[in-house]
Every structure is written in structure tokens, then in C-alpha cells.
C-alpha positions in Angstrom: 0.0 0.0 0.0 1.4 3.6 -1.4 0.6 6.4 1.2 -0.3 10.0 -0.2 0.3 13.2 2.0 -1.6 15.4 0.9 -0.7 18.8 3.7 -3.5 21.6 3.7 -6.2 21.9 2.7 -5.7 24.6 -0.1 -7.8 25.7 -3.3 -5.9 23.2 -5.6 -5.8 20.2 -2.7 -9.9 20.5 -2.9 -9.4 19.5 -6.7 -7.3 16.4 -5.4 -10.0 15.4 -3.1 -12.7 15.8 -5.7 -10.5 14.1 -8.3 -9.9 11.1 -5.9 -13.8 10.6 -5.1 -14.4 10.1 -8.5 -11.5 8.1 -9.5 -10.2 6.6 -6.7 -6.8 5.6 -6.8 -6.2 1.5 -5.7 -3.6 0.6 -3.9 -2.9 4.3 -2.7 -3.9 5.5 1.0 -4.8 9.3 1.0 -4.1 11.0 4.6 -5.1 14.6 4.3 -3.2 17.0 7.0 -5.2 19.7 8.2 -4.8 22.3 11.5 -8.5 21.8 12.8 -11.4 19.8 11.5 -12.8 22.5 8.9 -11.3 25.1 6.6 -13.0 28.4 6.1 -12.8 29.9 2.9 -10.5 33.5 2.8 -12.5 34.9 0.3 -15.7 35.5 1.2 -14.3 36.4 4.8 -14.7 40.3 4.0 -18.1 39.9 3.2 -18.4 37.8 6.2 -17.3 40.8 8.5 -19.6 43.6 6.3 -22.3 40.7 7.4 -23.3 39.2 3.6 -22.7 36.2 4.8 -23.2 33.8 7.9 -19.9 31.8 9.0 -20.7 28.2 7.8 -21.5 29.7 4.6 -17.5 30.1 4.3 -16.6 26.6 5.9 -15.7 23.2 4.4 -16.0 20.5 7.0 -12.6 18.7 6.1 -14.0 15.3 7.4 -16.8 15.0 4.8 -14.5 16.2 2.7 -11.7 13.6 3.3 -14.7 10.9 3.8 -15.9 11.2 0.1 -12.5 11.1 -1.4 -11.4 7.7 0.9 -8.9 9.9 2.6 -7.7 10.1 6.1 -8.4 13.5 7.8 -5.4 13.8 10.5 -6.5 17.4 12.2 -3.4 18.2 14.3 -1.5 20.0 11.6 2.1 19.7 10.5 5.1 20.6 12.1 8.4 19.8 10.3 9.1 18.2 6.9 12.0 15.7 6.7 12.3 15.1 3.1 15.2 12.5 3.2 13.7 10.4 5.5 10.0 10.8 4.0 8.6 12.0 7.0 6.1 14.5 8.2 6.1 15.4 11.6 2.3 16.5 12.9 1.3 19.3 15.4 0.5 15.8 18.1 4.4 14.9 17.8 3.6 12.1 15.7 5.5 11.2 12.6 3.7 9.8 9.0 5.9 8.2 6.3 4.7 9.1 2.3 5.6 7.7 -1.0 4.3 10.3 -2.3 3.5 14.2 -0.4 1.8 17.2 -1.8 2.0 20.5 0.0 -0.4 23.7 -0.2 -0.5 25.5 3.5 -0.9 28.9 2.1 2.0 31.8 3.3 2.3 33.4 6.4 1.7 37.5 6.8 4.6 39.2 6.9 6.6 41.5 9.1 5.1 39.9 12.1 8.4 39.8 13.8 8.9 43.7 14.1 8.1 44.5 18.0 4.8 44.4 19.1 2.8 42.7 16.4 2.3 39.3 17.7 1.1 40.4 20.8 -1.2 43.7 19.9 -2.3 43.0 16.4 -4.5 40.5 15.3 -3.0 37.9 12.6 -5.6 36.5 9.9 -4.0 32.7 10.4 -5.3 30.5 11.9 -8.4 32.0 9.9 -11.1 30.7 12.3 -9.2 31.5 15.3 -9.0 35.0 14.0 -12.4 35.5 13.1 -13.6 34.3 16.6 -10.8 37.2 18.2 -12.4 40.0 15.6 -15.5 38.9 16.5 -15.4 40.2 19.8 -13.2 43.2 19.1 -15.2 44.5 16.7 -17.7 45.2 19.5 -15.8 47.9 21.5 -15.7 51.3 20.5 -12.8 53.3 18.8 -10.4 53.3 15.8 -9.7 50.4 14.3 -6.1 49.9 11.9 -5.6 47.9 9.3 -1.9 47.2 8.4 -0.8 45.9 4.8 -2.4 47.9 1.1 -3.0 45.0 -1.0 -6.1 43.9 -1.9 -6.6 42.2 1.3 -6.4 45.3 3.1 -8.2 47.5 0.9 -11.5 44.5 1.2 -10.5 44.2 5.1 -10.7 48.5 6.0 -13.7 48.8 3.3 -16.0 45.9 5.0 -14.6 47.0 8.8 -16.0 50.3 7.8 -19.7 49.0 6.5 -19.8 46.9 9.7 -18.8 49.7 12.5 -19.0 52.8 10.9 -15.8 53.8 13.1 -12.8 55.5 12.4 -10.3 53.1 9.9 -7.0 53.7 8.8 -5.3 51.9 6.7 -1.4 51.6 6.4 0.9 50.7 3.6 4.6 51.3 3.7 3.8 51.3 -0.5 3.0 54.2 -2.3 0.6 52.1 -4.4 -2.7 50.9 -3.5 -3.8 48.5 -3.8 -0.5 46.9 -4.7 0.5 45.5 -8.3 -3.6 46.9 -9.0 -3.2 49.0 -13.0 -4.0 52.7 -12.1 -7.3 53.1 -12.9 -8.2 50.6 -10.1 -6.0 52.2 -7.8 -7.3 56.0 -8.8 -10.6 54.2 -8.0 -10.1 52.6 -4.6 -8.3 56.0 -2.8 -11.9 57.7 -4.4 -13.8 55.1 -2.7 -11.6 55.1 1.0 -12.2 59.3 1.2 -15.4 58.5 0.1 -15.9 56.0 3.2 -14.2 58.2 5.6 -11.4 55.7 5.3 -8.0 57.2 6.4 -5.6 56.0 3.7 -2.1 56.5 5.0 1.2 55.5 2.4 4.3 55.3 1.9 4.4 54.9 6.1 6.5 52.3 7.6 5.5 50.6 10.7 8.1 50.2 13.1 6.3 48.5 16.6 3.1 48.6 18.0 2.4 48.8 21.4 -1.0 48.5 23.2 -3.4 50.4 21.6 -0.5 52.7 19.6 1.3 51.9 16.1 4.4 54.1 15.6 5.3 55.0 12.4 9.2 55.5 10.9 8.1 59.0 10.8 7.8 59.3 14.9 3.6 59.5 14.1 1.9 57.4 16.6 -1.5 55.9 15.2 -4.4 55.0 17.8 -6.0 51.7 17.9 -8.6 49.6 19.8 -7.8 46.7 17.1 -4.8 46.2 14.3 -5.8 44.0 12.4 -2.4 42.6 10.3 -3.0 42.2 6.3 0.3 42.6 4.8 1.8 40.0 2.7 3.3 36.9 1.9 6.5 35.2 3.5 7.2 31.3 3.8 5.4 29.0 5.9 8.4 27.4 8.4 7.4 23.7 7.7 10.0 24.0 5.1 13.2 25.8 6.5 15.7 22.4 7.5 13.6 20.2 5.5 16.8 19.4 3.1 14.1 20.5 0.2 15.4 22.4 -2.3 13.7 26.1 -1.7 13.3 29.1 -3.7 15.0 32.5 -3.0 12.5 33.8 -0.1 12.2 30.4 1.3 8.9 28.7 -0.3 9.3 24.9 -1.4 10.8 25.3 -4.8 8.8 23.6 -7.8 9.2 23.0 -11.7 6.5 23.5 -14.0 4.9 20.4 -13.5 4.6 21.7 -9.6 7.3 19.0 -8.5 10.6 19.7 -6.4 13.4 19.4 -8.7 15.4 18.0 -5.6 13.1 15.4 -4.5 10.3 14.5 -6.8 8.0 12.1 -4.3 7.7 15.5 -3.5 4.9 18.6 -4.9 3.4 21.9 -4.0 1.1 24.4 -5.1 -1.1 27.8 -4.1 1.4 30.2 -2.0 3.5 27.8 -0.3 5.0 26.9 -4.0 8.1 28.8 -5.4 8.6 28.7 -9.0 12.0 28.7 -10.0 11.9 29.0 -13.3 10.4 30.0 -16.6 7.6 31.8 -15.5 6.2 33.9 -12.6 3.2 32.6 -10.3 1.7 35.7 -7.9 0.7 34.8 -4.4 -3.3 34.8 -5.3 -6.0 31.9 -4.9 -7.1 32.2 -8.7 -3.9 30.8 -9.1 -4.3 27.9 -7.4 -7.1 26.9 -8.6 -5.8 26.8 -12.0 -3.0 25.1 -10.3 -5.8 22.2 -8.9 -6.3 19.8 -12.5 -2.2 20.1 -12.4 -1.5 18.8 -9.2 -4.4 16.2 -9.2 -3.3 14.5 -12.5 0.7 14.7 -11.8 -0.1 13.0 -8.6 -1.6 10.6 -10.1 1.0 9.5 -12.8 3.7 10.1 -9.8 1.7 7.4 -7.7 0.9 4.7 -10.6 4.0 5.5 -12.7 1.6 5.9 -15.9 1.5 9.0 -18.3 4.0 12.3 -17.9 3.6 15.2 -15.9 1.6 17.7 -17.3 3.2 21.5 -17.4 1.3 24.6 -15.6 1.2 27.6 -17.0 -0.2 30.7 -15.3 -2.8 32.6 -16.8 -1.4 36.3 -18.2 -3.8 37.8 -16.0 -7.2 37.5 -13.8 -10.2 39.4 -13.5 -9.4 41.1 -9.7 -13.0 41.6 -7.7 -12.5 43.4 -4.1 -15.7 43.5 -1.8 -16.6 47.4 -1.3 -18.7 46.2 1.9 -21.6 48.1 1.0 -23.7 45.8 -1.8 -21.1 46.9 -4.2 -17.7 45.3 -5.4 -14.6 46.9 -7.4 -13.3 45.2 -10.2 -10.3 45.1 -12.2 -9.9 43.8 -15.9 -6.9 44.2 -18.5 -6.5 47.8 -17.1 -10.2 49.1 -16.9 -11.9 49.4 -13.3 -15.4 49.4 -12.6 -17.3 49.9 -9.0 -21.2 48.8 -8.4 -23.9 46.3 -7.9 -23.3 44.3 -10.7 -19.9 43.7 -9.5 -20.8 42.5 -6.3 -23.4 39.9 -7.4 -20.9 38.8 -10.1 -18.6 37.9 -7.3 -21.0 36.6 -5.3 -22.3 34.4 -7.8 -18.7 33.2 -8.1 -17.7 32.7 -4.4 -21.0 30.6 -3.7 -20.8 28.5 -6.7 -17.0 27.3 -5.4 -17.9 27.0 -2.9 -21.2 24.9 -3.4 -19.3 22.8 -5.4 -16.9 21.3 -2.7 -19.5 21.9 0.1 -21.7 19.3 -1.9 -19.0 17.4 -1.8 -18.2 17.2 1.9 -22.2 16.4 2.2 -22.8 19.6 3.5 -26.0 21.6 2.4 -24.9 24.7 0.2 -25.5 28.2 2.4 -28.4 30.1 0.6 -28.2 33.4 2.8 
């Protein structure tokens, strides 16, 4: 019996699971490696705080999921990667052997190690964990701060603000914002934030937070009752000693055909994969998903030896749609941005339909909120 590790349950692991229920793969025992029992979906979590949706419209309960693609679900998480010896060890201290192990954990936020941040701002991983802490902050008075201008921010500060209608500020060492957005949607976005009363403060670098204060570079202290912490990506730790071969920042490096060029029992995808050559892969879920078919059929050939790894190749671009908070979305398309209603059922439409699809799956009844 062949053992496939398959470690998070990420956008393109879901298309492994569904790929495995349908075809399942003899022979081959599927242990999916999870931290918790459900997974919550990051992308409809702003509309979650503006209060679109309810919570378990956003989760996937990881067992049903697991049960329909005769998987394992092993809930503790994992800890360190030993890729010589094939080993994973999990958040419980125990160790699983694979033949064959597939990573997609996400990224961490970074510049959580300047002083102060871990212990006065409010991290959005653990996701669920996160949510739970917002909850309750959300319901005392005062500003609130949002650290990091990328599109995670911009959704984050303009849903806070539809929820509380308190003061917001949002922080971006950047001059651009959101980041890597064409100009149009970035000309768009700062009319939307003054429009919103949101305070909109660039090219500011943070340099520690302390209880209930962010100070700037500048000597500026910004108030707080809440930071929340948006910024982006740096390299889950899982990886750092594993004796994989890495990328330059630190993510587990991959070909094309999403496999380490140093040990290929071994694959990644979504965030936690580095691309070392050929082409360029932003940190975004839409990539990931394209990412899924990939990874699901090279895992297969890896595990019955039959048929060659199939190439990925990212898409030249992606339509970009931010929840405005307010029944109306911003989206961003080959240069052109647009702001409305339209917008926001569009990506409504498209959030609920993913996520109907894998909620079937698990056996769980769609949301319809």
C-alpha cells in the first residue's frame, strides 16, 4: 500500500479530493493533514465581516471532505518536513511516512516579527481562530487599523467600515494601493476610501506597535482599539531544514509540472510553492485553482508511474474583484476598473458557486443566505 500526504487543505488540494472521489486511486492510502477539523474559505471572509454572509457559509468541514475522497483527515497539523527520511512530523508529535506528499499550507503575513505585532495585532491565520478574536473586538468602541495595502487590506478596511462605521485607517509602507492593481483601479479605490471616511495613510513604515499605539518610521503614533495585520506573503516554516530544495525567499521550490526538482516524491502548489523558473506565479488563490487539475493529475501518474507530468502555466492575467462592503464590489480587468452592484453579485455568484461545489462534496447543504 502507497501512502499520499496530501498537507492543507488549499484551493488546488480541494481539486485532489474531488478528483480522488471520483476516481479513486487503488492501492494508494490518502491521509489529508489539516490544522483543525474545517477550513473556512479567505474569500468571502470580508463579506463575512460587512455581514453578507453567515460563517458556515464560508466553511468546508474537512471530514466529509476527506470521507468522500477515501482519505484520512489527520487534524493536528504539521510541524516539520524531513524530506530524506519521507517524513512528516504533525502538530500531536507524531511522525507519517509518504511515497508520495503534496504541500499547499498557504503563506504566512509578513513582518510579524517587528516588536509588538504578535502580541497587539490580530494575525488572519489560523483564519477561524482569527475571526472568533475580531468577532469580539469589533464590539468595543474606537479606531480600528488595518496594516498591509494589497487587496486584502483595501477589502479588510472597506467591509470594517460597512460593519462599525468607526474611524479606519489603513497603512501601507507602499506608495501604491492597492498593490500591483493598474491605475485606474488604484485611482478608483483611494476615491472610494475618502469617500468611506477611510484614512488612507502610504508610503508609512510601521516600526512597533504597542498596546493600543502603532508608531510610524516617521515618529507618528497611530491609535488603535484593534490592528488587524493584512500585509503580505513570506514562507510557511514547515519547510526551513527540511533538506528540500527552496526558492529565494524560502517557499518549497517547484518545476512547471509543480514537483521539487530536488526530491520528486515530493509537490506543491497555491502560495506555499516557489517557481523557480520560466515563468512567474503571484501569491493569489485564482492561481491555485488553476493550479488544482495540475497537481491532481501529476499526482496521479507520480503514484501509478503511468503518463507524464503535465506542465502549468499561469494565466497572463485575472479578472481582480474586491468586496466594497456596501452591496457593491470593485473590479479590475486588463487595465479598466469598474465599481457597483453588478460587481458584487458577479462575485458573489462566483464565491457561492465554489464553494457549493466542494460543500456538496463534503455532504454539506450549500449556504443560501
Amino acid at each position: 500500500m502507497r501512502r499520499l500526504l496530501l498537507v492543507g487543505p488549499g484551493h488546488a488540494h480541494l481539486f485532489v479530493l474531488e478528483a480522488l472521489a471520483r476516481a479513486p486511486l487503488p492501492g494508494v492510502e490518502t491521509v489529508l493533514v489539516s490544522l483543525g477539523a474545517r477550513q473556512l474559505y479567505s474569500g468571502m471572509v470580508p463579506g463575512w465581516i460587512a455581514g453578507d454572509y453567515a460563517l458556515e457559509q464560508l466553511c468546508l468541514e474537512l471530514a466529509g471532505l476527506a470521507r468522500a475522497a477515501g482519505a484520512r483527515l489527520e487534524p493536528s497539523g504539521a510541524q516539520a518536513l524531513d524530506a530524506a527520511r519521507r517524513e512528516v512530523r504533525l502538530g500531536d508529535g507524531r511522525v507519517l511516512g509518504y511515497d508520495v506528499a503534496s504541500f499547499d499550507i498557504g503563506s504566512l503575513p509578513a513582518g510579524d516579527e517587528l516588536p509588538g505585532v504578535k502580541e497587539h495585532a490580530l494575525v488572519l491565520k489560523p483564519l477561524e481562530q482569527a475571526l472568533a478574536v475580531l468577532s469580539e473586538s469589533l464590539r468595543q468602541p474606537g479606531p480600528l487599523l488595518v496594516v498591509g495595502g494589497g487587496a486584502a487590506g483595501v477589502e479588510l478596511a472597506l467591509c470594517l467600515q460597512a460593519r462599525t462605521g468607526r474611524l479606519i485607517t489603513l497603512l501601507d509602507s507602499d506608495a501604491e494601493v492597492p498593490r500591483g492593481a493598474p491605475p485606474t483601479a488604484r485611482r478608483l479605490v483611494r476615491r472610494l476610501l475618502a469617500r468611506r471616511g477611510v484614512a488612507l495613510r502610504t508610503g508609512a513604515a510601521l516600526v512597533s506597535l504597542a498596546p493600543g499605539a502603532a508608531r510610524l518610521e516617521s515618529g507618528d503614533c497611530l491609535p488603535f482599539t484593534t490592528c488587524v495585520w493584512a500585509t503580505g506573503a513570506r514562507p510557511p516554516p514547515l519547510f526551513a531544514g527540511s533538506g528540500a530544495a527552496l526558492d529565494a525567499r524560502g517557499y518549497l521550490a517547484v518545476e512547471d509540472t509543480l514537483r521539487s526538482p530536488s526530491h520528486p516524491e515530493l509537490f506543491a502548489a497555491g502560495d506555499c510553492a516557489g517557481f523557480i523558473r520560466g515563468q512567474r506565479v503571484p501569491k493569489a488563490g485564482v492561481y491555485a485553482v488553476r493550479q488544482g487539475p495540475v497537481l491532481s493529475a501529476n499526482l496521479r501518474a507520480a503514484l501509478t508511474g503511468q503518463g507524464t507530468l503535465r506542465p502549468y502555466r499561469a494565466q497572463s492575467g485575472f479578472l481582480s474583484l474586491l468586496n466594497a462592503g456596501d452591496g457593491k464590489a470593485v473590479a479590475a480587468w486588463k487595465g479598466l476598473a469598474f465599481h457597483g452592484r453588478a460587481v458584487w453579485r458577479l462575485k458573489d455568484f462566483i464565491d457561492r458557486r465554489f464553494m457549493a461545489r466542494f460543500q456538496r462534496l463534503a455532504g454539506q447543504q450549500p449556504g443560501s443566505r
